[in-house]
C-alpha positions as protocol buffer text, in pm:
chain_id: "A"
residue {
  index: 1
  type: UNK
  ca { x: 2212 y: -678 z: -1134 }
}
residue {
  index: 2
  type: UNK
  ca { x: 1935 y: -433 z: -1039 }
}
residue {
  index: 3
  type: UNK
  ca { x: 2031 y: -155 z: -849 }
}
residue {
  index: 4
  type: UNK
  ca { x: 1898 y: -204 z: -490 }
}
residue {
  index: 5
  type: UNK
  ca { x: 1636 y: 129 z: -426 }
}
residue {
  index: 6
  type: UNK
  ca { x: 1649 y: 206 z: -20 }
}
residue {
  index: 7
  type: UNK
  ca { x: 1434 y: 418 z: 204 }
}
residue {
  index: 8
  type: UNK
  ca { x: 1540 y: 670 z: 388 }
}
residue {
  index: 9
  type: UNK
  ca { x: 1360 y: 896 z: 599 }
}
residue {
  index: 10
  type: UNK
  ca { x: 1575 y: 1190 z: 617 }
}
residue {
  index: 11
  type: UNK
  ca { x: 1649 y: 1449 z: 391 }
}
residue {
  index: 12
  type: UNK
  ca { x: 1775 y: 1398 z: 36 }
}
residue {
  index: 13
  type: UNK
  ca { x: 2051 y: 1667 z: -147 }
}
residue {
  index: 14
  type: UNK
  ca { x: 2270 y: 1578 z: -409 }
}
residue {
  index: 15
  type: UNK
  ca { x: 2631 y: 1549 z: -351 }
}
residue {
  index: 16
  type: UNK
  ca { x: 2576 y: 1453 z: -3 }
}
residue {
  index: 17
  type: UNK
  ca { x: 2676 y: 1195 z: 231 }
}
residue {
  index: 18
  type: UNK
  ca { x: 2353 y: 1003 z: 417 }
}
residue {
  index: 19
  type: UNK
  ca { x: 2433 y: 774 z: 700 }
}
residue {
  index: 20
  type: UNK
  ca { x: 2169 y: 499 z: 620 }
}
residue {
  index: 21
  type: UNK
  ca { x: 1943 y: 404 z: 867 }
}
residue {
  index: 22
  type: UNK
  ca { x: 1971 y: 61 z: 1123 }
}
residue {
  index: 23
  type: UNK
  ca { x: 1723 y: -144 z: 890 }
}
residue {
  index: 24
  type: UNK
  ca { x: 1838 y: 2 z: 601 }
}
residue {
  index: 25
  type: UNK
  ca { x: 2237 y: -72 z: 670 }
}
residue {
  index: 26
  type: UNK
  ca { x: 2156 y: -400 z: 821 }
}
residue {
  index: 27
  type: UNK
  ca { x: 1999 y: -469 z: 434 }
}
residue {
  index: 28
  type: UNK
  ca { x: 2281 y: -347 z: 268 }
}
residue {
  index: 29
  type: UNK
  ca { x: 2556 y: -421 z: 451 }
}
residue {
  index: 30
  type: UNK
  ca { x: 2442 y: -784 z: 625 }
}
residue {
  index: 31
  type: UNK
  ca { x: 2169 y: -893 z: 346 }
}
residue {
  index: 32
  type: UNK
  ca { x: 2320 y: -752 z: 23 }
}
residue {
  index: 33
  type: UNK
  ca { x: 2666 y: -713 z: 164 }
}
residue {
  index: 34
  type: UNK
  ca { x: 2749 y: -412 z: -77 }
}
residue {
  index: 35
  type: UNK
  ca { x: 3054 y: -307 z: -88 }
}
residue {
  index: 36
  type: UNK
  ca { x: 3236 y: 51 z: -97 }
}
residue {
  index: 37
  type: UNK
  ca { x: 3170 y: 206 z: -514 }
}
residue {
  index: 38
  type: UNK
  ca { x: 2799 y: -16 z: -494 }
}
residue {
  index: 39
  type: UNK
  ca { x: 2553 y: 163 z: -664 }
}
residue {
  index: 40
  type: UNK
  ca { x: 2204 y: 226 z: -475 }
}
residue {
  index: 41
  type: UNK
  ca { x: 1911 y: 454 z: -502 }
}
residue {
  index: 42
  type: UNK
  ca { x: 1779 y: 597 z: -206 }
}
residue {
  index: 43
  type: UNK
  ca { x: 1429 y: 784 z: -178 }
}
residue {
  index: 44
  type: UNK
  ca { x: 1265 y: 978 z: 131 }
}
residue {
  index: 45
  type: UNK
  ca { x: 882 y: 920 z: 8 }
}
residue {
  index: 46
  type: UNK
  ca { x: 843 y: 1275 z: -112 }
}
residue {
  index: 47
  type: UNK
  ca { x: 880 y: 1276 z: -484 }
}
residue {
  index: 48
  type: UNK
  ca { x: 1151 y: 1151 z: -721 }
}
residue {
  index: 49
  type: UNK
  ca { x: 1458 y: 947 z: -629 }
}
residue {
  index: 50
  type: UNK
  ca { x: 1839 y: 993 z: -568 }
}
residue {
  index: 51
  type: UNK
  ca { x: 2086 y: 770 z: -687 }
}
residue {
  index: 52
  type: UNK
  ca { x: 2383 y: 708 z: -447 }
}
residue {
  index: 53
  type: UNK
  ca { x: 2696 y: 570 z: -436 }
}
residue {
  index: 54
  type: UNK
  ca { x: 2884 y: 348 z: -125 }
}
residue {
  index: 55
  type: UNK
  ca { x: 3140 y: 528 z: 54 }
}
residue {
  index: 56
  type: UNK
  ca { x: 3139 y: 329 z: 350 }
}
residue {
  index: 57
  type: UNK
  ca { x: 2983 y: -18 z: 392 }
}
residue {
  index: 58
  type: UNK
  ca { x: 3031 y: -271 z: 711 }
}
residue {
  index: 59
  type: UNK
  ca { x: 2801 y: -450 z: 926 }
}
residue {
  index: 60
  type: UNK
  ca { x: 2680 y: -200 z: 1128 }
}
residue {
  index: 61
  type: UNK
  ca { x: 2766 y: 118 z: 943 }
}
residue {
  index: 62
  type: UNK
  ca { x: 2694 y: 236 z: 593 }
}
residue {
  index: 63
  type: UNK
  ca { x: 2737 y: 597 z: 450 }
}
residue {
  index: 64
  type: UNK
  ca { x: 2642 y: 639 z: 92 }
}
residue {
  index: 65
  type: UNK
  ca { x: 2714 y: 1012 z: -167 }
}
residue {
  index: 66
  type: UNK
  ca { x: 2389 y: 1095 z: -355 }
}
residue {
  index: 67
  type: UNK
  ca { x: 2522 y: 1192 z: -709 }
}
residue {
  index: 68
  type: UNK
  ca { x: 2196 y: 1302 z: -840 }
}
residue {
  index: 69
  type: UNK
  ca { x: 1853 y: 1359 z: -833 }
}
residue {
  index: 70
  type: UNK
  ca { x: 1613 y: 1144 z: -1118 }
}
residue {
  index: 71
  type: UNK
  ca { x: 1266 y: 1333 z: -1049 }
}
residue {
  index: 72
  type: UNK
  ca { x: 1111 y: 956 z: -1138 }
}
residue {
  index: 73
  type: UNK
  ca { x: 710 y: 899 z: -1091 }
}
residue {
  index: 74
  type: UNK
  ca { x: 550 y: 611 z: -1172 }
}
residue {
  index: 75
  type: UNK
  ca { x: 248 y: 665 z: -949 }
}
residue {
  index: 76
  type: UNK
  ca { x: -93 y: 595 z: -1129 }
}
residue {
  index: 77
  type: UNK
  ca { x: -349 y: 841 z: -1244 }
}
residue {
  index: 78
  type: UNK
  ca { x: -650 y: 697 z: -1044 }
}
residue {
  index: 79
  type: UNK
  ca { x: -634 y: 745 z: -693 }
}
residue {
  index: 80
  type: UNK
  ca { x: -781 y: 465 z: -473 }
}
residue {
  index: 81
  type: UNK
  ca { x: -843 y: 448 z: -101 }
}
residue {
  index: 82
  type: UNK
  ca { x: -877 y: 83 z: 14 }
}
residue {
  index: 83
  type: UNK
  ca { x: -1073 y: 8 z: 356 }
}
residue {
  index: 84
  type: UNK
  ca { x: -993 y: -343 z: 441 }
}
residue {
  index: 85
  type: UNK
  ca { x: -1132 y: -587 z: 693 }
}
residue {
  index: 86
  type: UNK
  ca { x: -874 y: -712 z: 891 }
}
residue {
  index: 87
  type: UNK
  ca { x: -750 y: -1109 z: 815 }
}
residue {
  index: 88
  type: UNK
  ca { x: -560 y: -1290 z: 996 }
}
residue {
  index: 89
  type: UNK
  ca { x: -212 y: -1447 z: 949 }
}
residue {
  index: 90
  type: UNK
  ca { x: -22 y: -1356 z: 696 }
}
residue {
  index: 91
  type: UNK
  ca { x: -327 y: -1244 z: 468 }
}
residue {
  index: 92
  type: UNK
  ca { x: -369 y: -868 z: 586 }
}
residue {
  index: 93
  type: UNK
  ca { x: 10 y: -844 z: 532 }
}
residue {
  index: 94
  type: UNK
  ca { x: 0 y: -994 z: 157 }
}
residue {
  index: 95
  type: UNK
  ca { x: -262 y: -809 z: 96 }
}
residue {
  index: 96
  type: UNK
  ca { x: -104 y: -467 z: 205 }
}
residue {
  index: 97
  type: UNK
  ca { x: 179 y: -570 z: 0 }
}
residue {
  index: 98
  type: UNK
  ca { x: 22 y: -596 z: -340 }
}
residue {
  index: 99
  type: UNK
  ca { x: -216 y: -328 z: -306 }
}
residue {
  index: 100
  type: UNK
  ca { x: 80 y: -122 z: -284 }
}
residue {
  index: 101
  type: UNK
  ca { x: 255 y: -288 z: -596 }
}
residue {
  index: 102
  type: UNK
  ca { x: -80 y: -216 z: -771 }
}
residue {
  index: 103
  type: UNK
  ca { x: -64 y: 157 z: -704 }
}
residue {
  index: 104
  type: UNK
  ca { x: -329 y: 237 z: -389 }
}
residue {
  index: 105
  type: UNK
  ca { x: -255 y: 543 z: -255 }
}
residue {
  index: 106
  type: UNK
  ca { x: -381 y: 548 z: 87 }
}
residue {
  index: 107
  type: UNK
  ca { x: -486 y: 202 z: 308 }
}
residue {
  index: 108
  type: UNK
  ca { x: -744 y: 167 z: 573 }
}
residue {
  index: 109
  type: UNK
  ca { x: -799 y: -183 z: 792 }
}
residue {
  index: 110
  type: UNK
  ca { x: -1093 y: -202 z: 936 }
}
residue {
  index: 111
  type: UNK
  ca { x: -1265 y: -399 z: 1289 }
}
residue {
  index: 112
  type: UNK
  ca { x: -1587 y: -574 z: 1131 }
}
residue {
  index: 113
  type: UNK
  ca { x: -1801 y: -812 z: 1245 }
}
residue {
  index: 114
  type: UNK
  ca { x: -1651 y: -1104 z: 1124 }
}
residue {
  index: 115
  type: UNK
  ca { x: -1302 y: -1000 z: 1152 }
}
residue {
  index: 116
  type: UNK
  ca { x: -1125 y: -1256 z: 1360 }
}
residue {
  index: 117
  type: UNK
  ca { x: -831 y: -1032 z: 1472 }
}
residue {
  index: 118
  type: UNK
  ca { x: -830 y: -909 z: 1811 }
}
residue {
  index: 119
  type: UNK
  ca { x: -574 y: -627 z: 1849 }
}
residue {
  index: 120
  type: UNK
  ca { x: -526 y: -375 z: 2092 }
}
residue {
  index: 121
  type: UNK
  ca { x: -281 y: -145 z: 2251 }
}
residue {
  index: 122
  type: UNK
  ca { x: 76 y: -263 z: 2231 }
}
residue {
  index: 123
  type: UNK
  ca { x: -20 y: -533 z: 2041 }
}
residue {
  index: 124
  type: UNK
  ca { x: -226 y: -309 z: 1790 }
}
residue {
  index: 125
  type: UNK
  ca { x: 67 y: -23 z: 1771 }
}
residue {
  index: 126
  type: UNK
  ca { x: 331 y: -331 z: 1684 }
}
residue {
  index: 127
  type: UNK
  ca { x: 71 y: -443 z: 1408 }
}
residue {
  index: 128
  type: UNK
  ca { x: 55 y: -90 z: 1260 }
}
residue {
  index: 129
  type: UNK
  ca { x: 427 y: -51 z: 1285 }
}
residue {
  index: 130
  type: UNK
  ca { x: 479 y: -374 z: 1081 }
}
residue {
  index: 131
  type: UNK
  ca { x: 240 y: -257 z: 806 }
}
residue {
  index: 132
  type: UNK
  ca { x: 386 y: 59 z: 748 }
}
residue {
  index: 133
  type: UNK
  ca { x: 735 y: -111 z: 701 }
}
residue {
  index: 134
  type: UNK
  ca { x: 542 y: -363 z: 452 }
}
residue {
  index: 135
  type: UNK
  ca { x: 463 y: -32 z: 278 }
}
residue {
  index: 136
  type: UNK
  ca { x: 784 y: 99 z: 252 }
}
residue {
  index: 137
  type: UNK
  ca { x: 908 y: -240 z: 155 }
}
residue {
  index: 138
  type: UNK
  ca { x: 729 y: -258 z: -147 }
}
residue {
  index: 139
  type: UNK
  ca { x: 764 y: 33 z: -234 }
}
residue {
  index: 140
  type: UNK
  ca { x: 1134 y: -9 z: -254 }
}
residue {
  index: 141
  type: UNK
  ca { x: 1068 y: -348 z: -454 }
}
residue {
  index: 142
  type: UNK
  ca { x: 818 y: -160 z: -704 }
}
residue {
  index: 143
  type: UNK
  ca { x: 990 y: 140 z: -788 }
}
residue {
  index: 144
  type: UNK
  ca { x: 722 y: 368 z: -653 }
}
residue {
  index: 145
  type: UNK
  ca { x: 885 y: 698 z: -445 }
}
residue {
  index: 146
  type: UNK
  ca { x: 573 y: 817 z: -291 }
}
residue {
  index: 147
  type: UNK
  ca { x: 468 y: 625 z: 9 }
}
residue {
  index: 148
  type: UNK
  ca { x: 88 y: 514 z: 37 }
}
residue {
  index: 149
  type: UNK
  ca { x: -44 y: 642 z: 383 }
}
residue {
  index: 150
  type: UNK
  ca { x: -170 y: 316 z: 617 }
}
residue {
  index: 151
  type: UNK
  ca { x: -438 y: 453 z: 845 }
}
residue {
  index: 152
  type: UNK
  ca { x: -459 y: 361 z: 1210 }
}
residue {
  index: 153
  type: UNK
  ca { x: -764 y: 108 z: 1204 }
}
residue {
  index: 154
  type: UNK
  ca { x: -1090 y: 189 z: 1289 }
}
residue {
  index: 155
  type: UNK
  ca { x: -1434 y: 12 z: 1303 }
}
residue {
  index: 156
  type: UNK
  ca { x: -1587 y: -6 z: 942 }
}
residue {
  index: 157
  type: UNK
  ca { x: -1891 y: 175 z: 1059 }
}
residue {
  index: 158
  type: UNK
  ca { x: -1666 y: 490 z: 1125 }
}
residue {
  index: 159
  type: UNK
  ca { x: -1491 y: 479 z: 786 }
}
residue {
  index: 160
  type: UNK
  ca { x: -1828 y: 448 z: 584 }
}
residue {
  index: 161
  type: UNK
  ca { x: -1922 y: 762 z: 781 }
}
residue {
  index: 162
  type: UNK
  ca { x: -1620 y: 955 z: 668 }
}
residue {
  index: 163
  type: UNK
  ca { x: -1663 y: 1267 z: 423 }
}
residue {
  index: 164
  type: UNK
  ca { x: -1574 y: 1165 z: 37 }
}
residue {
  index: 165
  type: UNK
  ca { x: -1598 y: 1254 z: -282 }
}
residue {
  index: 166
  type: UNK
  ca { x: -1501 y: 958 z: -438 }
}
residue {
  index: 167
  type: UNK
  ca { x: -1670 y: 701 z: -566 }
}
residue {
  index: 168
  type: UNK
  ca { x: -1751 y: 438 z: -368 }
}
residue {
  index: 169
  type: UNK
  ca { x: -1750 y: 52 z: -433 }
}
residue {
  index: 170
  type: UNK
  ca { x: -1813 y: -225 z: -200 }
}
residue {
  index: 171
  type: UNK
  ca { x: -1746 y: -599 z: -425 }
}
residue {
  index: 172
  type: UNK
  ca { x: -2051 y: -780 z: -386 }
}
residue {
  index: 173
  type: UNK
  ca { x: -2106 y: -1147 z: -530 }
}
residue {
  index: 174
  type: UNK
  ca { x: -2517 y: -1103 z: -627 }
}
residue {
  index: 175
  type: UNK
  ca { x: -2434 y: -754 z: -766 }
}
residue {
  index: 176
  type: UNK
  ca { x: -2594 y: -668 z: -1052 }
}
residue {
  index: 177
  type: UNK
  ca { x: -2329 y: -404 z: -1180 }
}
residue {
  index: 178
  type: UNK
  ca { x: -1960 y: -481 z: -1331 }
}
residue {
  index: 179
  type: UNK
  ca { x: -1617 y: -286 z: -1291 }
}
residue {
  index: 180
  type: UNK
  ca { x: -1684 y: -218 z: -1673 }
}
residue {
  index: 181
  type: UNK
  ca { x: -2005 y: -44 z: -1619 }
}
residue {
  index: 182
  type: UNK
  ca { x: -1842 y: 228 z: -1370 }
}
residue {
  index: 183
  type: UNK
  ca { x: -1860 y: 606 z: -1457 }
}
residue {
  index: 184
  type: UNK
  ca { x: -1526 y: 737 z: -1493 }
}
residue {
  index: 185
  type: UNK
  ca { x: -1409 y: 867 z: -1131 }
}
residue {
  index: 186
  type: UNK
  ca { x: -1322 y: 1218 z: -1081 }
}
residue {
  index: 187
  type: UNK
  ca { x: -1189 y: 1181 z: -750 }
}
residue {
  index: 188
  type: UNK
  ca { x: -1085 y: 873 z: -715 }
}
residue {
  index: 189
  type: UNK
  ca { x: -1220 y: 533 z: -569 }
}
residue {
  index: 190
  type: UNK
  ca { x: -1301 y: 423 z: -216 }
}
residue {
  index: 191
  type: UNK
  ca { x: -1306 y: 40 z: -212 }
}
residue {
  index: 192
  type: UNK
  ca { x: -1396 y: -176 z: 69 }
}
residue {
  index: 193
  type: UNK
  ca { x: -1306 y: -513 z: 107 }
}
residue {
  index: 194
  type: UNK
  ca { x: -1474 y: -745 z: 361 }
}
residue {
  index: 195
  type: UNK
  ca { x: -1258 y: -978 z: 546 }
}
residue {
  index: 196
  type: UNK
  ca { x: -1278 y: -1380 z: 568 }
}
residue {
  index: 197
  type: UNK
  ca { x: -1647 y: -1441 z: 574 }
}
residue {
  index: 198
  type: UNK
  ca { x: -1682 y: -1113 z: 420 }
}
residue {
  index: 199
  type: UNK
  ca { x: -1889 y: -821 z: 582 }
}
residue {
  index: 200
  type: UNK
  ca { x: -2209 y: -891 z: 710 }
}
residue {
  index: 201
  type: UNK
  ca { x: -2552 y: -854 z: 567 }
}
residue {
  index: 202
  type: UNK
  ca { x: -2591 y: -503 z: 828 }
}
residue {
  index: 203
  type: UNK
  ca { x: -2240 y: -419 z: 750 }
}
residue {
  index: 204
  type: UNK
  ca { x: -2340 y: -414 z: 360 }
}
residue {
  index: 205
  type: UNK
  ca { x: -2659 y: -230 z: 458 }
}
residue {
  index: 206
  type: UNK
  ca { x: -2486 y: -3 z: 610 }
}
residue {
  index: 207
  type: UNK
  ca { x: -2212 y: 54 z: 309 }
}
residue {
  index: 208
  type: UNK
  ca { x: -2513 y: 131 z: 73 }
}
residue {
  index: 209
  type: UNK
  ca { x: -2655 y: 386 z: 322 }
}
residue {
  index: 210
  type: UNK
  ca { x: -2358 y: 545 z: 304 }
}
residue {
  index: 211
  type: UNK
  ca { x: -2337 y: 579 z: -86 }
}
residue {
  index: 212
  type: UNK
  ca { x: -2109 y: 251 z: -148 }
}
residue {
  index: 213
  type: UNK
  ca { x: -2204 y: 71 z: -516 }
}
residue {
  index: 214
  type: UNK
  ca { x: -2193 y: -282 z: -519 }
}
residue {
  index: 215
  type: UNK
  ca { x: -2023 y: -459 z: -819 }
}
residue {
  index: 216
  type: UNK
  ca { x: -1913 y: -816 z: -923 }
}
residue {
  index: 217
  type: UNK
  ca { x: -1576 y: -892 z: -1026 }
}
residue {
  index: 218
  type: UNK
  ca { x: -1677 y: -1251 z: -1178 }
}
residue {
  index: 219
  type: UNK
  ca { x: -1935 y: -1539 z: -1111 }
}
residue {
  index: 220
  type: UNK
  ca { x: -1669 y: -1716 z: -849 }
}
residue {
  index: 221
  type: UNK
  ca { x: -1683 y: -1583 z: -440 }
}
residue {
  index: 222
  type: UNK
  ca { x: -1276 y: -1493 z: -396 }
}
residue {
  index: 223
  type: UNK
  ca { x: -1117 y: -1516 z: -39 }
}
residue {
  index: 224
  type: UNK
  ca { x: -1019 y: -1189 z: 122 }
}
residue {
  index: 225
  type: UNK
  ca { x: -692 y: -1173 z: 18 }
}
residue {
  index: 226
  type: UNK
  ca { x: -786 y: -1248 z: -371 }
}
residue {
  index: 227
  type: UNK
  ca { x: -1064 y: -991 z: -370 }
}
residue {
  index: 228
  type: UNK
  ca { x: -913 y: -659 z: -348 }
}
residue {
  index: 229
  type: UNK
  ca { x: -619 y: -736 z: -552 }
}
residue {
  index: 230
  type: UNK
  ca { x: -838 y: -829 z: -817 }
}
residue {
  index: 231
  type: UNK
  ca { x: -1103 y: -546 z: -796 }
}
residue {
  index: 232
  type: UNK
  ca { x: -826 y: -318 z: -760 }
}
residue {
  index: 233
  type: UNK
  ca { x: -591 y: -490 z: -1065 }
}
residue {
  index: 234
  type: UNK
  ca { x: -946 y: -417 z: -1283 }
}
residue {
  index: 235
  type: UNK
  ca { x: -952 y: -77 z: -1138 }
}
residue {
  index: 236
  type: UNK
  ca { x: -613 y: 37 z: -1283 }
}
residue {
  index: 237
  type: UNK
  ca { x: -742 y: -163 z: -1583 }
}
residue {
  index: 238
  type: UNK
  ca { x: -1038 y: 48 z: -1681 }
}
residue {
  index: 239
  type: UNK
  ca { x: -888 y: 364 z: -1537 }
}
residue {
  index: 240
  type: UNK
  ca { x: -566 y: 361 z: -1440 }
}
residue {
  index: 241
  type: UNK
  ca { x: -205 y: 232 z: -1589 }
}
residue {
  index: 242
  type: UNK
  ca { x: -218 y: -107 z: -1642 }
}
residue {
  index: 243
  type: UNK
  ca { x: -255 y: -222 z: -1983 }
}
């Protein structure tokens, strides 16, 4: 049975007792019910992870002993920024997900033109609040013990603006350039992805005025949710881990 990896926002020493968290208990004790000797391995986002062992496990309470400390990183040599155009449903959530899996370091979503999301206020801050546990979740699926960093969104026309060094790639079905005819990036990638209906003809103006390539991925137009993944899969391809 795999050993189930947990988040935990606190501190992490070996040798001592952590009181796991609500969400995290509620996993272990109601979802897994693990019980007292279980073996788990707790991380805090921060570098490395800690294997622990139950000491206490009920529905509502669950204290585990951290025996060690495994200084594990799997996290990929190319760093990639991903500015994503809202989707609705469950699309902007799967798409989080994977990105994750497949090793982006930091996400952005982004209000475009076509994006058909309307979010604000409460209703925005509960939507943030559900991506960043999305995060973490993977993360605790995938092994990786640095958490990617969601940004709060912003309109795309403020995140093409932003100061960067990397280089920048907007996916573009009539490009004329492929992910295997990139320079090798120095600092990384910054990616935008449009969202259903893609990003308007001023909205890809506006990427190239602000230094964004376009390539092709293929000769077939991908939804929203197949795009990135797929750019970003060929990204870690070429430059990254994935073999």
């Amino acid at each position: 049975m795999r050993v189930p990896r947990i988040y935990h926002s606190g501190d992490l020493v070996p040798d001592q007792t952590v009181l796991l968290e609500d969400d995290a208990a509620n996993h272990v004790g109601r979802v897994l019910r693990l019980a007292v000797d279980a073996q788990i391995i707790l991380f805090n986002g921060q570098g490395g992870q800690y294997p622990a062992v139950l000491v206490e496990s009920g529905k509502k309470k669950v204290v585990a002993k951290i025996t060690e400390f495994d200084d594990k990183n799997i996290e990929s040599p190319l760093s990639i920024h991903l500015g994503q155009g809202i989707s609705r449903g469950d699309k902007m959530e799967m798409t989080i997900q994977k990105a994750v899996e497949l090793g982006v370091n930091q996400i952005t979503p982004l209000f475009t033109e076509r994006c058909g999301v309307k979010l604000s206020g409460e209703r925005l801050a509960k939507k943030v609040n559900q991506w960043q546990k999305i995060v973490i979740s993977a993360c605790e699926q995938c092994g990786r013990n640095t958490i990617p960093t969601i940004h709060p969104p912003i309109p795309l026309e403020q995140w093409l603006a932003q100061p960067s060094d990397e280089l920048k790639l907007n996916l573009h079905p009539r490009a004329s350039y492929s992910i295997n005819s990139l320079p090798q990036p120095t600092n990384g990638i910054r990616l935008v992805i449009g969202p259903e209906g893609g990003l308007s003809d001023i909205e890809i103006e506006q990427a190239s005025h602000s230094g964004f390539d376009e390539v092709l991925i293929g000769p077939r137009v991908l939804r929203t949710e197949t795009a990135g993944l797929t750019v970003i899969s060929a990204l870690q391809t070429r430059f990254g881990d994935l073999g």
